[in-house]
LOROTOR-459576 format. One record per residue (C-alpha): residue number from 1; x, y, z. Coordinates in nm, 3 decimals. Layout:
<NUM; <X; Y; Z>>
...
***
This chain:
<1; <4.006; 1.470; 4.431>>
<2; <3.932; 1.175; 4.196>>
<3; <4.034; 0.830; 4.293>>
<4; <4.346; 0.715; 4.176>>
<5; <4.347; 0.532; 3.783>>
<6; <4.302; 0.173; 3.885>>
<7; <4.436; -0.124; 3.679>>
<8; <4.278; -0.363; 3.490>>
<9; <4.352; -0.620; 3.752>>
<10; <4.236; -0.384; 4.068>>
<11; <3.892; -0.319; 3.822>>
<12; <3.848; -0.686; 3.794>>
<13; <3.879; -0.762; 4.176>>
<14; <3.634; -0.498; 4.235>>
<15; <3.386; -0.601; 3.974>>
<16; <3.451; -0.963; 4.113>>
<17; <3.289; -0.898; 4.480>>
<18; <2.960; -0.798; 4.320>>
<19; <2.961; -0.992; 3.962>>
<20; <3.004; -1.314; 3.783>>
<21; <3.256; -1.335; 3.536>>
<22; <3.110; -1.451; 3.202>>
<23; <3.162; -1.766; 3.073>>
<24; <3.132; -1.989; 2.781>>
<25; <2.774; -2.036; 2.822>>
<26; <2.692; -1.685; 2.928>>
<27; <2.361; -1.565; 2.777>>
<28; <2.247; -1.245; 2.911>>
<29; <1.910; -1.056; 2.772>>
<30; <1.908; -0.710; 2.596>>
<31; <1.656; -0.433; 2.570>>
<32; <1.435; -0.602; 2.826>>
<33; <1.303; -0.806; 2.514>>
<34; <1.086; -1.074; 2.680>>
<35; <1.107; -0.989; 3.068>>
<36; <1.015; -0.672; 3.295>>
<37; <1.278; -0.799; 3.594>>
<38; <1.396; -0.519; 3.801>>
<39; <1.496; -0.649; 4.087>>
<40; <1.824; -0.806; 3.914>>
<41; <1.931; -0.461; 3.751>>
<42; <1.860; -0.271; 4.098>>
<43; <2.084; -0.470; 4.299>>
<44; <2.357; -0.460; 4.052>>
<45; <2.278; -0.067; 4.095>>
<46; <2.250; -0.052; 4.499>>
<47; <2.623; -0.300; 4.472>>
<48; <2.807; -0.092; 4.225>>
<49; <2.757; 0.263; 4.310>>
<50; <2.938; 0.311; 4.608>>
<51; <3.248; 0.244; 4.360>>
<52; <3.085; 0.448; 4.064>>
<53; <3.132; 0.167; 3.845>>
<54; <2.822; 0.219; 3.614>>
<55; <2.863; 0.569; 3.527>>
<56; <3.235; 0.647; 3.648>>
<57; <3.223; 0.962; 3.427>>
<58; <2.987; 1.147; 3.680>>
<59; <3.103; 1.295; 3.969>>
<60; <3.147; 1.099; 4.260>>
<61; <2.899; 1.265; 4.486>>
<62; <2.636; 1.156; 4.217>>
<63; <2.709; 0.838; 4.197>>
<64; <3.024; 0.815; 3.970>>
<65; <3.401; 0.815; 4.047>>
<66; <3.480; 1.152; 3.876>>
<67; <3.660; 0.914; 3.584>>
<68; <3.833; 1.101; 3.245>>
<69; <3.763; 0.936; 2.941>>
<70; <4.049; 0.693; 2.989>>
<71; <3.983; 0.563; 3.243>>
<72; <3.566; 0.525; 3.201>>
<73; <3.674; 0.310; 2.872>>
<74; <3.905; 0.108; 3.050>>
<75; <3.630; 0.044; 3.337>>
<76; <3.385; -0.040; 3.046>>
<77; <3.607; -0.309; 2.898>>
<78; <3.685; -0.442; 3.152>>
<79; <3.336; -0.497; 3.281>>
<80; <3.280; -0.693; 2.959>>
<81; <3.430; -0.964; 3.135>>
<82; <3.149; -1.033; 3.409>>
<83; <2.770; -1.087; 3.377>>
<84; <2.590; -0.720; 3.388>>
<85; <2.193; -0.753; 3.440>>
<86; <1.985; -0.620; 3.126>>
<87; <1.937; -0.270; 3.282>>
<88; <1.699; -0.171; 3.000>>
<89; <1.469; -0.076; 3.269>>
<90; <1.719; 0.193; 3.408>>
<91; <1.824; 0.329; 3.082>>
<92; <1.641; 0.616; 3.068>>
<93; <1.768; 0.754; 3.364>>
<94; <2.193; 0.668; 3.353>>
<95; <2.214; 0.746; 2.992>>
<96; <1.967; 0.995; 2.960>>
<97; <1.857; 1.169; 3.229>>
<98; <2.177; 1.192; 3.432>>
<99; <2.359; 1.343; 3.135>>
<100; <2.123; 1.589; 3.055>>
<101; <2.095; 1.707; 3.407>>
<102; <2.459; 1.769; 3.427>>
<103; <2.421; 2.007; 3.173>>
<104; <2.066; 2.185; 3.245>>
<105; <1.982; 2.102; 3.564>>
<106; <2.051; 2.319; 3.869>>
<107; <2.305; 2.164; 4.198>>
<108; <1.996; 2.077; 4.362>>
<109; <1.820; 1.904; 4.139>>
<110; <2.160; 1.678; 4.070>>
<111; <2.194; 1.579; 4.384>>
<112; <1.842; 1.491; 4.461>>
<113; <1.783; 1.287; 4.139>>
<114; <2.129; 1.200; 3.997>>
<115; <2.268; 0.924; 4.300>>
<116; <1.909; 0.770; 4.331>>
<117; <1.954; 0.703; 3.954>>
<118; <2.262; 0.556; 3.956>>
<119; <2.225; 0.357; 4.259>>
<120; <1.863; 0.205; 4.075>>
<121; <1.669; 0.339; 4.376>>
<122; <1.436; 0.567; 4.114>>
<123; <1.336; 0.492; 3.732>>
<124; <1.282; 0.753; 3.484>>
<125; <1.064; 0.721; 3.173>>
<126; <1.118; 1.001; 2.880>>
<127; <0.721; 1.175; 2.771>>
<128; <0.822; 1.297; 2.484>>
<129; <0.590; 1.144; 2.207>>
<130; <0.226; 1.224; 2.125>>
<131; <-0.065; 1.136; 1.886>>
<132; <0.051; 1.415; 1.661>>
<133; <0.402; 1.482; 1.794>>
<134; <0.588; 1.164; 1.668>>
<135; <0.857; 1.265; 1.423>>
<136; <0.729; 1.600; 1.452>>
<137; <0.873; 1.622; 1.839>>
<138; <0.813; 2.012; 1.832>>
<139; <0.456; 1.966; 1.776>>
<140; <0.358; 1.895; 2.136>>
<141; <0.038; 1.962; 2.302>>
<142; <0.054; 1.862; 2.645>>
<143; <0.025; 2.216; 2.808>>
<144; <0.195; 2.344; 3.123>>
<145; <0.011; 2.651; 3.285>>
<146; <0.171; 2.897; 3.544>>
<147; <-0.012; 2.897; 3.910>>
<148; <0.252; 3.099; 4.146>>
<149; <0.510; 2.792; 4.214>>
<150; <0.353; 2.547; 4.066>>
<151; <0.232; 2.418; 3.725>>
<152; <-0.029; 2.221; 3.596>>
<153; <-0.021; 1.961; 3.353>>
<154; <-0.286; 1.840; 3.079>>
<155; <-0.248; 1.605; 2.791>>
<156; <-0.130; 1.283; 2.630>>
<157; <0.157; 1.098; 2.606>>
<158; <0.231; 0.774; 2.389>>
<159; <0.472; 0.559; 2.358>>
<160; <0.625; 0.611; 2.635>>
<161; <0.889; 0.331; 2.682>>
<162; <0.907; 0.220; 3.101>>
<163; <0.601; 0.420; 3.224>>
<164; <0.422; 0.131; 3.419>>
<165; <0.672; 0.109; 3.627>>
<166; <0.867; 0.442; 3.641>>
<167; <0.910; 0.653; 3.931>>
<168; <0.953; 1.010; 3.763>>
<169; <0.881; 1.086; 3.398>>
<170; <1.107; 1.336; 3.213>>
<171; <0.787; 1.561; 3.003>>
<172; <0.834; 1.813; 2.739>>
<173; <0.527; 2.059; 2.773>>
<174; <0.370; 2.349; 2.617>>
<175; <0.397; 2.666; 2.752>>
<176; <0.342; 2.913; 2.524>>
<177; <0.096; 2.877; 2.267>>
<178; <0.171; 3.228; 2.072>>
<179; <0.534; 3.133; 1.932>>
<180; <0.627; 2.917; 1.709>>
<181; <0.679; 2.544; 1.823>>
<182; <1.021; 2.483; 1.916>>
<183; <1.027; 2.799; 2.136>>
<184; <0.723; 2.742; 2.349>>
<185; <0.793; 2.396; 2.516>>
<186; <0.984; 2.354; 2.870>>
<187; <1.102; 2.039; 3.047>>
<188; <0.993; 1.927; 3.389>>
<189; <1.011; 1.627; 3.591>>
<190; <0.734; 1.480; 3.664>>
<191; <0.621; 1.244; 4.002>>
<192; <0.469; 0.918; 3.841>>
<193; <0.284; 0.831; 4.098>>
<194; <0.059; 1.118; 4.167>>
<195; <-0.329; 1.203; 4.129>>
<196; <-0.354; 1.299; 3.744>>
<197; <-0.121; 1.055; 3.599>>
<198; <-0.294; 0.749; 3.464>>
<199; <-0.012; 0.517; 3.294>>
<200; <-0.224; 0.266; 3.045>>
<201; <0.032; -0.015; 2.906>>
<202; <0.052; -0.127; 2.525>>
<203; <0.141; -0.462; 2.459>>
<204; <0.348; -0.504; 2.164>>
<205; <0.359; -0.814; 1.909>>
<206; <0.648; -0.972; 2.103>>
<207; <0.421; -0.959; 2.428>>
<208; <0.608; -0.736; 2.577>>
<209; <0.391; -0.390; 2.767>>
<210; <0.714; -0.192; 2.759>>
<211; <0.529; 0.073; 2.606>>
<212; <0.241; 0.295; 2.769>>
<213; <0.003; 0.553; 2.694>>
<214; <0.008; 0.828; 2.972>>
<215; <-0.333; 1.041; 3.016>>
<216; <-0.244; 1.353; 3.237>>
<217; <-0.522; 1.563; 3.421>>
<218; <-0.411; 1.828; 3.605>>
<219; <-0.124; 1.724; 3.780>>
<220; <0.051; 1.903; 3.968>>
<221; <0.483; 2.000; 3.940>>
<222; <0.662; 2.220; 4.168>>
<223; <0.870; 2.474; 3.988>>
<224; <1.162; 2.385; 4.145>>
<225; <1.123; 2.068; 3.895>>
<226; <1.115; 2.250; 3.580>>
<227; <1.462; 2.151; 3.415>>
<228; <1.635; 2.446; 3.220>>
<229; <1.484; 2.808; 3.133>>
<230; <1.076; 2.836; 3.088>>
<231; <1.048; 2.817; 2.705>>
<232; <1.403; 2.625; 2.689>>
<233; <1.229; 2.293; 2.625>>
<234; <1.344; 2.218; 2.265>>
<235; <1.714; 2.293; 2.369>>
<236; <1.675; 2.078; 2.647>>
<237; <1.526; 1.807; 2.447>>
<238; <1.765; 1.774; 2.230>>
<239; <2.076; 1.685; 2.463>>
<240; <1.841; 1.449; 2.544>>
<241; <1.797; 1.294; 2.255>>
<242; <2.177; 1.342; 2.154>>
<243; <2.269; 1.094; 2.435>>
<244; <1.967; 0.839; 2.352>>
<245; <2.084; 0.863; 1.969>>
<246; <2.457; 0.826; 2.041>>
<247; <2.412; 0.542; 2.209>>
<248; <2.449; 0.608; 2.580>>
<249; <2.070; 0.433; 2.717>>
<250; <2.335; 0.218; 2.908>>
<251; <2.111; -0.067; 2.932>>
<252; <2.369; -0.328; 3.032>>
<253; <2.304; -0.677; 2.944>>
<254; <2.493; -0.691; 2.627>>
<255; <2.408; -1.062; 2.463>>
<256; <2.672; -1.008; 2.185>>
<257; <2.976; -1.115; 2.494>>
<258; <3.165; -0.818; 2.367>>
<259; <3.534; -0.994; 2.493>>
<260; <3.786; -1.102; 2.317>>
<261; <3.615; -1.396; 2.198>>
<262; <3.345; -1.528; 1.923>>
<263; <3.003; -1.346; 1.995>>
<264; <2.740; -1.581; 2.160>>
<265; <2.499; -1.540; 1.899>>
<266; <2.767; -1.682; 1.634>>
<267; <2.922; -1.931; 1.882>>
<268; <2.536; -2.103; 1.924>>
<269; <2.497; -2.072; 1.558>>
<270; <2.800; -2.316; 1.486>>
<271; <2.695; -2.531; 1.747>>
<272; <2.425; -2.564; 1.574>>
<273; <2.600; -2.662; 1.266>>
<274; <2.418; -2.344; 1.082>>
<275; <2.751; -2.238; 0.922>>
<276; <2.839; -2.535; 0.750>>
<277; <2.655; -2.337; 0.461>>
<278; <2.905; -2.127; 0.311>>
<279; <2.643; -1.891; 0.183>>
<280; <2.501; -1.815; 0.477>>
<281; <2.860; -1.809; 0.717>>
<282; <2.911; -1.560; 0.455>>
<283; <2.633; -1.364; 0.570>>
<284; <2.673; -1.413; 0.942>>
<285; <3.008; -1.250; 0.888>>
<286; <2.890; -1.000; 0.701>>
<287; <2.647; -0.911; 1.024>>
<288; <2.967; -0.957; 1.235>>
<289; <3.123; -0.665; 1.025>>
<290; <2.815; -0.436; 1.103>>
<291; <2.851; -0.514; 1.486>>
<292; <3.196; -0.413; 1.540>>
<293; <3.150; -0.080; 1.314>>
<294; <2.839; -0.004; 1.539>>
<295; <3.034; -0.054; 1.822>>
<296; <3.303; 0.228; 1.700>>
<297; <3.071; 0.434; 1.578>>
<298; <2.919; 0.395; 1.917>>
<299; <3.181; 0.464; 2.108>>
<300; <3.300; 0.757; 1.878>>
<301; <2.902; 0.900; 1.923>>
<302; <2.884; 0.863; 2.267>>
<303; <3.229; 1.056; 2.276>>
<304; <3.084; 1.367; 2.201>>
<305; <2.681; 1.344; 2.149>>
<306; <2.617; 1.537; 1.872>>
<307; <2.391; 1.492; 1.553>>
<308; <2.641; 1.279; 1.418>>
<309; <2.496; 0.985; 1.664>>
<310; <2.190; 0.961; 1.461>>
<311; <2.474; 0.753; 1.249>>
<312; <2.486; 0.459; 1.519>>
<313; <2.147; 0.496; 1.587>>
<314; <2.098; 0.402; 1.190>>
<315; <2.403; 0.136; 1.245>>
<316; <2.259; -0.069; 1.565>>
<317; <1.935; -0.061; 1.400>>
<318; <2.035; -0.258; 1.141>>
<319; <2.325; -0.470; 1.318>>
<320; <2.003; -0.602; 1.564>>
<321; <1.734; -0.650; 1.300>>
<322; <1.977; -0.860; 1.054>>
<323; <2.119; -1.026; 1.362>>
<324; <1.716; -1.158; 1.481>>
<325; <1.649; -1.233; 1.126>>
<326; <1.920; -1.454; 1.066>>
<327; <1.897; -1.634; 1.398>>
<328; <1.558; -1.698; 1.277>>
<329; <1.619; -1.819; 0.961>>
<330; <1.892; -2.053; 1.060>>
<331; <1.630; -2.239; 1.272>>
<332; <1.441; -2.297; 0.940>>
<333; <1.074; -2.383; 1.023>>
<334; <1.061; -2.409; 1.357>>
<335; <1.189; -2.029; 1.347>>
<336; <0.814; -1.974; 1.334>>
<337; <0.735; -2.110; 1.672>>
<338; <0.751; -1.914; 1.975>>
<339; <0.906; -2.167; 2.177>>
<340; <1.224; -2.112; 1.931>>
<341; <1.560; -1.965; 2.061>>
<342; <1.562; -1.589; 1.962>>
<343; <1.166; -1.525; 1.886>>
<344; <1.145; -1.280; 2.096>>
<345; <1.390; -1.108; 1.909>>
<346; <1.300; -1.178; 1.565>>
<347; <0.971; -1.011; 1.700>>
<348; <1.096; -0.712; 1.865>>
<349; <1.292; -0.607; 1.544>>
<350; <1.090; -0.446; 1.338>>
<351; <1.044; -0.154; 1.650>>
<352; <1.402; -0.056; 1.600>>
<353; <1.326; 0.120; 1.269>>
<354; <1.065; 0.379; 1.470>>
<355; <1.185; 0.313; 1.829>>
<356; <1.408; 0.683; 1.961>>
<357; <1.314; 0.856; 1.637>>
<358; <1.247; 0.663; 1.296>>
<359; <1.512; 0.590; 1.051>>
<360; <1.385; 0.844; 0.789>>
<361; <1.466; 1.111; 1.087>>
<362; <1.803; 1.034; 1.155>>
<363; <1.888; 1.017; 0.781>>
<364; <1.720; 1.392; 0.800>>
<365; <1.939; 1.492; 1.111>>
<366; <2.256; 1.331; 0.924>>
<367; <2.183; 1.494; 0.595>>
<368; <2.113; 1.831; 0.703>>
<369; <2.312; 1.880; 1.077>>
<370; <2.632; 1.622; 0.935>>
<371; <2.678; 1.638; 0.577>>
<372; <2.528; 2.017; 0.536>>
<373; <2.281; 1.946; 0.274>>
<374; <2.008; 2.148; 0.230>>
<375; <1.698; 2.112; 0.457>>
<376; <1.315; 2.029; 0.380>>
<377; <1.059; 2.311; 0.355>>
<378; <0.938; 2.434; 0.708>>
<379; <0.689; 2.673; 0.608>>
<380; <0.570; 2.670; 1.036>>
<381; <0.894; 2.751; 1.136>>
<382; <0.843; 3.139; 1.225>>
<383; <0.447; 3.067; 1.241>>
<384; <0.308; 3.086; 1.625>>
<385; <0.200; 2.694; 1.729>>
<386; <-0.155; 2.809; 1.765>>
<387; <-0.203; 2.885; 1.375>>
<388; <0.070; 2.637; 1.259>>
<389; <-0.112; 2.306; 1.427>>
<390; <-0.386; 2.385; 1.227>>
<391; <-0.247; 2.380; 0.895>>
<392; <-0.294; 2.740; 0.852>>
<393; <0.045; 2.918; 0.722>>
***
């Protein structure tokens, strides 16, 4: 039986033994811009599970509290109220992972990979990108071959976001090289830390090395961690990438202050007497208009993960870039130095147009899968991979 519904007053005294509540001078990181600290997010983890606070829609013997949709938005506002760690370095797995194993993943692989998740004990990364499978996802060439039980594994990944320091890797392979590409791939779970894997770090303009270029050489999965039907990879994929696009990487450490109160980022702007100009309060209000439609869209797309999520992952795209930019501007020259409040920021912002699928994608998936408007030529569509990667149709 679930718990009992629990007040917001009961939710708040829980929270309370674990959390500080936020304050007027609460400034909390997002996206793990500018730091790689895991040891904040995993004991916010290791505190909250036992209560299922951070996912309370799973079940409670994975870590949840077996929570309807009432009651998980209810938890979730309420929670605005305290000081969450930035858990961009658990993303992958709660909002990602966790979800799509719920749907494709057998009883025993959800209880030996969804409670270490949500307790922080393991970190997923998603290999899912290549050299020439980018926006063309179904174009992957990391192969998976068939020995008895097990399969082996050879190929390149890239940009793969949390792979330095990932436990497991989530790795859409090629299986079958004589059908066409969306119907010869199959997910499996992958051990990081195993002979084969060699994890190579990119460092990005903002310094960060949150991206990584994995080289695999014959390593070596079980078939018991294959995740959904051999040649199933594409459908798999895809709930995966619903949940990433409809917003639920729940990566915590939301800067904004989401309460009932002026955002942080606007409150630090009039301190800093950057809104006297009515041109530009006109524009910070503008960007304050994008915020809180992104966050209904949000919640609307995370909801029911669907196509329609590539919307809010068009909306926060935007809502962050303008946001960095005009923190940056309102600094005027010193903007450009990198000792500057919101830098780090103003350089991670251009990523968000290509980061989880580019913005000419999701205007693709929203034109053809939302609106019903008719799709680009696919001449390789009913072509087997092996002819089709060459250009020959």
């Amino acid at each position: 039986m679930p718990p009992a519904a629990l007040s917001d007053e009961e939710i708040a005294s829980q929270l309370a033994a674990f959390l500080p509540r936020r304050t007027s001078e609460t400034r909390v990181g997002m996206m793990g811009a500018g730091s790689d600290d895991l040891e904040a997010g995993r004991a916010y983890l290791a505190a909250s599970v036992e209560g299922g606070w951070q996912v309370p829609e799973w079940p409670e013997t994975y870590g949840g509290r077996d929570a309807d949709a009432d009651e998980t938005a209810t938890i979730r506002r309420v929670a605005r109220q305290f000081v969450v760690p930035d858990l961009y370095a658990f993303g992958i797995g709660l909002g990602m992972v966790g979800p799509t194993l719920l749907v494709h993943g057998t009883d025993a692989q959800r209880a030996r990979w969804m409670r270490p998740i949500a307790a922080g004990a393991e970190i997923w990364c998603q290999m899912f990108s290549e050299p020439d499978a980018g926006s063309d996802l179904a174009n992957v060439a990391l192969r998976a071959e068939r020995d008895g039980d097990e399969w082996h594994l050879t190929g390149q990944k890239v940009w793969t976001s949390r792979a330095a320091y990932s436990d497991w890797g989530l790795c859409l392979a090629r299986t079958d090289s004589e059908v066409p590409k969306h119907r010869g791939l199959t997910m499996f779970a992958v051990a990081m830390h195993q002979p084969g894997v060699d994890v190579r770090p990119l460092e990005q303009m903002n310094g960060d090395q949150h991206f990584s270029e994995v080289f695999i050489d014959n390593a070596v999965v079980p078939d018991s961690d294959r995740i959904g039907d051999v040649g199933a990879g594409w459908t798999v994929a895809m709930t995966v990438l619903a949940h990433e696009r409809a917003g639920s990487d729940r990566g915590g450490g939301d800067s904004s202050g989401r309460a009932e109160r002026l955002p942080d980022w606007i409150a630090d702007l009039a301190a800093q007497g950057a809104l006297s100009d009515a041109v530009r309060r006109d524009g910070v209000m503008g960007i304050y208009g994008l915020e809180q439609t992104g966050r209904w869209t949000r919640q609307r797309a995370a909801a029911a993960p669907g196509p329609a999520g590539s919307g809010n992952k068009l909306r926060t795209v935007r809502w962050y870039q303008e946001r960095a930019y005009a923190v940056n501007r309102a600094q005027g020259a010193a903007g450009m130095l990198t000792d500057t409040d919101g830098h780090i920021e103003t350089l991670t912002a251009p990523s968000m147009s290509i980061r989880g699928g580019t913005d000419e994608i999701q205007r693709n998936i929203l034109g053809e899968r939302v609106l019903g408007l008719p799709g680009e030529p696919r001449l390789d569509r009913d072509v087997p991979w092996s002819r089709s990667r060459q250009g020959v149709l």
